[in-house]
PAKE-138960 format. One record per residue (C-alpha): x negated, y, z negated. Coordinates in nm, 2 decimals, padded with zeros to 4 digits. Example, Ala and Ser with C-alpha at 12.3 -4.5 7.8 and 13.67 -1.06 7.14 Angstrom:
! PAKE-138960
NODE     xx     yy     zz
NODE -01.23 -00.45 -00.78
NODE -01.37 -00.11 -00.71
//
This chain:
! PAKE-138960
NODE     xx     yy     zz
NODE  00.07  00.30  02.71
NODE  00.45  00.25  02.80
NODE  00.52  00.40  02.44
NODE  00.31  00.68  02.46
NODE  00.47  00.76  02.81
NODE  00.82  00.73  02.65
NODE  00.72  00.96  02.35
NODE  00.58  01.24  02.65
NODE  00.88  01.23  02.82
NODE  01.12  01.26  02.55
NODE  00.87  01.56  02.47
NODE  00.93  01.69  02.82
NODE  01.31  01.67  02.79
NODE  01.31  01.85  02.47
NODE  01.10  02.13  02.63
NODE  01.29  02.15  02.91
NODE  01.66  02.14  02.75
NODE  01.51  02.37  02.50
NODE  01.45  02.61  02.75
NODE  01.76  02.59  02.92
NODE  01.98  02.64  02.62
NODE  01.76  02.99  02.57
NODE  02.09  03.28  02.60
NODE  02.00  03.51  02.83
NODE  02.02  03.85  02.74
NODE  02.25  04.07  03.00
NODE  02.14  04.34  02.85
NODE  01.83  04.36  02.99
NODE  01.91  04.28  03.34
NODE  01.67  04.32  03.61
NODE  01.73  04.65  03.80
NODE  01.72  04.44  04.13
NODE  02.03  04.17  03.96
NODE  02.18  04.46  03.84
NODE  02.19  04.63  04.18
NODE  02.33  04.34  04.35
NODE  02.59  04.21  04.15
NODE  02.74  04.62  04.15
NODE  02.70  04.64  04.54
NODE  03.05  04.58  04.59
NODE  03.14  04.78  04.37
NODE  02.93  05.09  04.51
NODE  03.08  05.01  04.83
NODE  03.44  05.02  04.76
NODE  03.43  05.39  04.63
NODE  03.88  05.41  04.59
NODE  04.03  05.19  04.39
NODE  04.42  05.14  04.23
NODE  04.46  05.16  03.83
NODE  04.80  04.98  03.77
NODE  04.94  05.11  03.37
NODE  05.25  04.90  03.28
NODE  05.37  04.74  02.97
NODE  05.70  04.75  02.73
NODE  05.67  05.11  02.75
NODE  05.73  05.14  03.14
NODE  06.10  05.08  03.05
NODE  06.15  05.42  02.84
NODE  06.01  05.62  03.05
NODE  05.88  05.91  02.77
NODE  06.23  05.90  02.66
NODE  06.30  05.70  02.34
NODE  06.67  05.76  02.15
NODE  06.64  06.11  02.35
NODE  06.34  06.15  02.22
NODE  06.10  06.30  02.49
NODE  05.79  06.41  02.23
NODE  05.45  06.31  02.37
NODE  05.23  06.39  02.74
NODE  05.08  06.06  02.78
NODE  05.43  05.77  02.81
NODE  05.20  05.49  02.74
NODE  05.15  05.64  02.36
NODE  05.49  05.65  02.28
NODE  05.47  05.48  01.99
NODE  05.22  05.65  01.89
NODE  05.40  05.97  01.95
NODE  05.70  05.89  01.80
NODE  05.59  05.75  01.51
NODE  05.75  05.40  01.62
NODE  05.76  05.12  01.37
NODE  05.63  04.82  01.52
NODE  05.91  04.58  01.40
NODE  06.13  04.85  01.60
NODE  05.88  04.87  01.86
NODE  05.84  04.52  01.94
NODE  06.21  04.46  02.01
NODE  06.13  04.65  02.31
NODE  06.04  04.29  02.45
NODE  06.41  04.14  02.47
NODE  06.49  04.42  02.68
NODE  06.19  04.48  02.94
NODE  06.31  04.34  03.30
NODE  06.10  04.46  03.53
NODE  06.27  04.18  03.81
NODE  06.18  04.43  04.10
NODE  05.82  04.41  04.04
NODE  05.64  04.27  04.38
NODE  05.29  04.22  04.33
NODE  05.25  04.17  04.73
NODE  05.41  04.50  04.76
NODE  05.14  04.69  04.52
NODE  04.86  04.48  04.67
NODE  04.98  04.57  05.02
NODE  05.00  04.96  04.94
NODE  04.68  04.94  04.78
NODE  04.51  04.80  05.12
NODE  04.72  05.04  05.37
NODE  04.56  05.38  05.11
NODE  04.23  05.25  05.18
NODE  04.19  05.11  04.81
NODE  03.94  04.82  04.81
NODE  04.00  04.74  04.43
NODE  04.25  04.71  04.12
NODE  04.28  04.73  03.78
NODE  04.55  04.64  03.57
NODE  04.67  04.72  03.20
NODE  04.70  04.32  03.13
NODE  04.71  04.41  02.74
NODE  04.77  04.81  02.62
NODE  04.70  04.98  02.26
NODE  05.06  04.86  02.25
NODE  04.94  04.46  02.18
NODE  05.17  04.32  02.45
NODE  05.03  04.10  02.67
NODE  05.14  04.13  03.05
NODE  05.08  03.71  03.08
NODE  05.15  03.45  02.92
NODE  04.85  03.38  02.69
NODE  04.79  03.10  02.44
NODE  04.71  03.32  02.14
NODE  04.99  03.54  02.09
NODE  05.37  03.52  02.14
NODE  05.39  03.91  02.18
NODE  05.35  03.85  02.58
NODE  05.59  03.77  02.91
NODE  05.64  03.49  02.79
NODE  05.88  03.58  02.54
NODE  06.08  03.86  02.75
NODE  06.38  03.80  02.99
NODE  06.05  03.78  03.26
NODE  05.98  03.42  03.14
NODE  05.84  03.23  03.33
NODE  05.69  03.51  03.57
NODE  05.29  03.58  03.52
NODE  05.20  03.93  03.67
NODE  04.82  03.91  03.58
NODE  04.86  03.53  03.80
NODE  05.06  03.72  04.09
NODE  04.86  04.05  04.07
NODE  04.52  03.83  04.13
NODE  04.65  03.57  04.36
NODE  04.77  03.90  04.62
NODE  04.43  04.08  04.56
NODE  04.27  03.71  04.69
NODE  04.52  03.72  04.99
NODE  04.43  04.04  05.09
NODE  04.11  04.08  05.04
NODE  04.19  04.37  04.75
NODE  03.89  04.30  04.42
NODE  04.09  04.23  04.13
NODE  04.02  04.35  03.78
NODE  04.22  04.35  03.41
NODE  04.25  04.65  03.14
NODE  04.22  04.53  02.77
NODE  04.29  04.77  02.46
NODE  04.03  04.71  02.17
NODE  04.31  04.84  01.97
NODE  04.62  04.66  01.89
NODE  04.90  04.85  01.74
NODE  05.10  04.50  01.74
NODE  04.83  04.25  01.62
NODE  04.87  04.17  01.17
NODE  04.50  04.26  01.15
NODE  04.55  04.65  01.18
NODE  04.74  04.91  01.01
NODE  04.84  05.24  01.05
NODE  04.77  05.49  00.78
NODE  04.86  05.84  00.71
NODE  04.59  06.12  00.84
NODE  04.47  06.33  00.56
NODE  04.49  06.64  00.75
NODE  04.78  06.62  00.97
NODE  05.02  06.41  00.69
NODE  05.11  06.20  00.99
NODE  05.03  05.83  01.07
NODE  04.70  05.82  01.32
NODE  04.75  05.57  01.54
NODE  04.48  05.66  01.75
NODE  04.25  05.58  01.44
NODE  04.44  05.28  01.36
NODE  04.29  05.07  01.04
NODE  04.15  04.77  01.05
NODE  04.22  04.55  00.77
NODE  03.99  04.43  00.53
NODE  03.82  04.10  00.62
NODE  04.03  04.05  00.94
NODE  03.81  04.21  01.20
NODE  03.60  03.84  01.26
NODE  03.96  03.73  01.35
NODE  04.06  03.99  01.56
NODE  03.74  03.98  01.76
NODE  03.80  03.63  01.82
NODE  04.14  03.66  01.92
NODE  04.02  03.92  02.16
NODE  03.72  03.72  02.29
NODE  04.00  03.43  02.34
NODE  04.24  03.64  02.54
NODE  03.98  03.78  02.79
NODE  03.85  03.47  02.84
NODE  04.19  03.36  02.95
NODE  04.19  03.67  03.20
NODE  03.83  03.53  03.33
NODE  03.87  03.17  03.38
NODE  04.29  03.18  03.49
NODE  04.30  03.52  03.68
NODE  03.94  03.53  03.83
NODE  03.88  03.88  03.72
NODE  03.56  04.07  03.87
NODE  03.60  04.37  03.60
NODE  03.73  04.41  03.24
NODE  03.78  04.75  03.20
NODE  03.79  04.86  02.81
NODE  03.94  05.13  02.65
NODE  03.95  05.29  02.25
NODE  03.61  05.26  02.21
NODE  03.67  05.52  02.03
NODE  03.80  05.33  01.65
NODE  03.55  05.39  01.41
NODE  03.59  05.02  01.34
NODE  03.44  04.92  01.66
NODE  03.07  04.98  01.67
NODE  02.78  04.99  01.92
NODE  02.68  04.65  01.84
NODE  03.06  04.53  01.85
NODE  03.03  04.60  02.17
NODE  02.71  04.49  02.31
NODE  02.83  04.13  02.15
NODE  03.10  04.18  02.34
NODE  02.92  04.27  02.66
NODE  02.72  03.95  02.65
NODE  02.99  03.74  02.53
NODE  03.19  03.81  02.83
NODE  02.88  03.79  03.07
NODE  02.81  03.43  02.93
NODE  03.18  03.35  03.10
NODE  03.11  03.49  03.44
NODE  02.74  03.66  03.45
NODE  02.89  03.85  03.80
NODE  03.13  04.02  03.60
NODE  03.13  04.43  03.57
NODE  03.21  04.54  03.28
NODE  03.27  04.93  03.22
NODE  03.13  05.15  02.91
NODE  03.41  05.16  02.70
NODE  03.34  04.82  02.58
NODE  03.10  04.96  02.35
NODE  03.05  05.37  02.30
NODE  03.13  05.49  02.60
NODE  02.88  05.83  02.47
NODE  02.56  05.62  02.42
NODE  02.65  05.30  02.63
NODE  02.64  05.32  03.00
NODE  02.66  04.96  03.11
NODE  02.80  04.88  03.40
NODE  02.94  05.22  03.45
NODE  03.04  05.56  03.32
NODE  03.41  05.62  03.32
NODE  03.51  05.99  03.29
NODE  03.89  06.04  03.24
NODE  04.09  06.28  03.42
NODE  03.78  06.51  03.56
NODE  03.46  06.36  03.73
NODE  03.10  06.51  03.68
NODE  02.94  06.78  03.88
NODE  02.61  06.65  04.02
NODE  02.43  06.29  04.09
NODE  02.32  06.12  03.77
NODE  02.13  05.77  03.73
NODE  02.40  05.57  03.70
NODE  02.68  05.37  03.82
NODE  03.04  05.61  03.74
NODE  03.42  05.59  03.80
NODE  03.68  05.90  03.74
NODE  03.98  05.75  03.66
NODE  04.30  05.98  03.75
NODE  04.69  06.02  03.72
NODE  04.87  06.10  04.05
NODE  05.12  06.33  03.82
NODE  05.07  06.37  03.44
NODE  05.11  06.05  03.30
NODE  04.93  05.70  03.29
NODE  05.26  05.52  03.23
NODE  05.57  05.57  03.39
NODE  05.76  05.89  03.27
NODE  06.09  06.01  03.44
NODE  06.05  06.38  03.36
NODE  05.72  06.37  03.46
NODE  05.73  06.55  03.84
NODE  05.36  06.74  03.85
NODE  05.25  06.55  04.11
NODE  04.89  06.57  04.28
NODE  04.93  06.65  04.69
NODE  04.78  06.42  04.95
NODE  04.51  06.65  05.00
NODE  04.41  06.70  04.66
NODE  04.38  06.37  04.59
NODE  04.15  06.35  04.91
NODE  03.98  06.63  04.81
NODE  03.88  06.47  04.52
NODE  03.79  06.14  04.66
NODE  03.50  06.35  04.86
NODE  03.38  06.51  04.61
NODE  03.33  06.21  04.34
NODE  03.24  05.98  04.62
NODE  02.94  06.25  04.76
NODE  02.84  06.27  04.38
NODE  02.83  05.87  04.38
NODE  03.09  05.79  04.19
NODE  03.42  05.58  04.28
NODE  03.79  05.71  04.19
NODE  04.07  05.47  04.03
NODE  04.42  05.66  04.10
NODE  04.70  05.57  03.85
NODE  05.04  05.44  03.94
NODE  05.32  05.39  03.67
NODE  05.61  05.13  03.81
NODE  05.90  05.22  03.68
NODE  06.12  04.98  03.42
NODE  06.23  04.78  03.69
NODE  05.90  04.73  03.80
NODE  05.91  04.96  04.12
NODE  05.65  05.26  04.22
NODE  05.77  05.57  04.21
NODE  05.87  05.71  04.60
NODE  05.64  05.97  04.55
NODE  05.34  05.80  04.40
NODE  05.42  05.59  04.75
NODE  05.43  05.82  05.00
NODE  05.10  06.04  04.81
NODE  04.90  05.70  04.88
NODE  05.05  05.66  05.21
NODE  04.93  06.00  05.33
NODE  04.60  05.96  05.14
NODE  04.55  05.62  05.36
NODE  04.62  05.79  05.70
NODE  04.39  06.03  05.65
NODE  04.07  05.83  05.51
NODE  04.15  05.60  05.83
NODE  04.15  05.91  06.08
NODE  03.83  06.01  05.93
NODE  03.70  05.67  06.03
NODE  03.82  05.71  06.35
//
């Protein structure tokens, strides 16, 4: 009897562990889970999109060199070599940066969230990660951890805190650039992936957002260059359940997979927001001049009202708006990005009033 007892409970064990090691799929969330775990999210409606990386210190310029809308893509642009490129490192000092001082203006422009280019189509990583030496680590800003200081002021004041990561890595030995047939030009945008390296780029990746999960807390990892025809759909619904293994309350935006087809957890138009209601969760993402990342020629700046004006409109529609800053190379905000978010914040809190 006692053996036959023993042999039904180890049965029972074996069940039950069985069960429990079952992976969940995300991707077929219940519509009530799926609800709650966005609700903040739908309730914030204005958040900050931070872009900042080597590039911030050339500000669209390089050796006179001003070629190129978007200063973030400057390599890109300017066809730079990334040997040459990633020299940009011993030079980037960006000692003014105050992560209190972002957080802060954030809060007082009535932004309840903020995202953060921790790793750009550039490859260099804004903290100091295990996996790669291309990171702060290795600049004159050793020792400093913006992603660490960015999240711990977003905690302090109350500010939801959320990290940027490139799928594409102009720095990382697995990809290559290659001349465009058509254009006789390197394409960086459709940068190459090398043969039998993608497995160990995808890890690499899945290694470095896990860092920005379990070190920096972050409720959003917000993709971008979805786009590579190396990346597919299925790339990036592993992805997408990969990284809700980590932290199931996570958001995750579209661009992890095809932002076209894919429209888990939410829809991210790019410098214009859509026209009517639709059936699920969206962001417009916008620049508060012309630029992502900092440029100094760069003086087409949105007015306070416009900027409110389109906060109205996306957030009657449904939708939230992220609004771009670029700090400079020393790490400041631009004056006039300040005083736009200022105004912007005076007049959401008279309209509470």
């Amino acid at each position: 009897m006692i053996k036959q007892h023993t042999i039904l409970f180890t049965l029972l064990l074996l069940i039950t562990f069985g069960f429990a090691q079952e992976p969940v799929n995300y991707l077929e969330e219940s519509e009530a889970d799926f609800t709650k775990r966005m609700q903040w999210f739908t309730d914030a409606k204005y958040g900050m999109f931070i872009h900042f990386g080597l590039y911030s210190q050339l500000g669209g310029i390089y050796k006179g060199n001003e070629e190129g809308r978007y200063a973030e893509w400057i390599q890109s642009n300017q066809d730079i070599p990334v040997n040459e490129y990633a020299k940009l490192i011993k030079t980037w000092n960006p000692k003014d940066f105050n992560a209190s001082k972002i957080v802060k203006l954030a809060k007082k422009a009535g932004m309840k969230y903020l995202i953060i280019t921790t790793k750009h189509h550039e490859g260099f990583s804004l903290w100091d990660s295990e996996f790669t030496d291309f990171d702060i680590a290795e600049s004159p800003m050793k020792g400093r951890d913006f992603v660490k200081e960015l999240s711990d002021a977003c905690k302090k004041e109350g500010i939801h805190f959320g990290t940027y990561y490139s799928i594409i890595d102009w720095h990382h030995p697995s990809q290559v650039v290659k001349i465009d047939e058509k254009t006789k030009k390197n394409n960086w945008g459709q940068i190459s992936m090398k043969s039998d390296r993608k497995a160990e780029y995808v890890n690499y990746m899945k290694n470095q957002i896990k860092e920005l999960i379990e070190n920096y807390d972050s409720e959003i990892i917000w993709f971008d260059a979805d786009w590579i025809d190396w990346w597919t759909l299925e790339d990036g619904k592993d992805l997408y359940q990969y990284i809700r293994t980590l932290k199931p309350s996570i958001i995750i935006n579209n661009r992890v997979a095809k932002r076209k087809i894919f429209k888990k957890d939410f829809g991210t138009p790019e410098q214009f927001h859509l026209e009517d209601k639709v059936d699920y969760y969206w962001e417009a993402c916008y620049t508060l001049n012309d630029s992502w990342g900092y440029k100094i020629k760069d003086t087409d700046w949105k007015t306070p009202e416009v900027v409110y004006a389109k906060l109205k409109d996306i957030n009657g529609k449904g939708g939230n708006l992220l609004l771009n800053i670029g700090p400079d190379g020393d790490g400041n905000v631009p004056k006039e990005s300040v005083n736009i978010l200022v105004e912007v914040g005076k007049m959401l809190k008279k309209e509470a009033k």
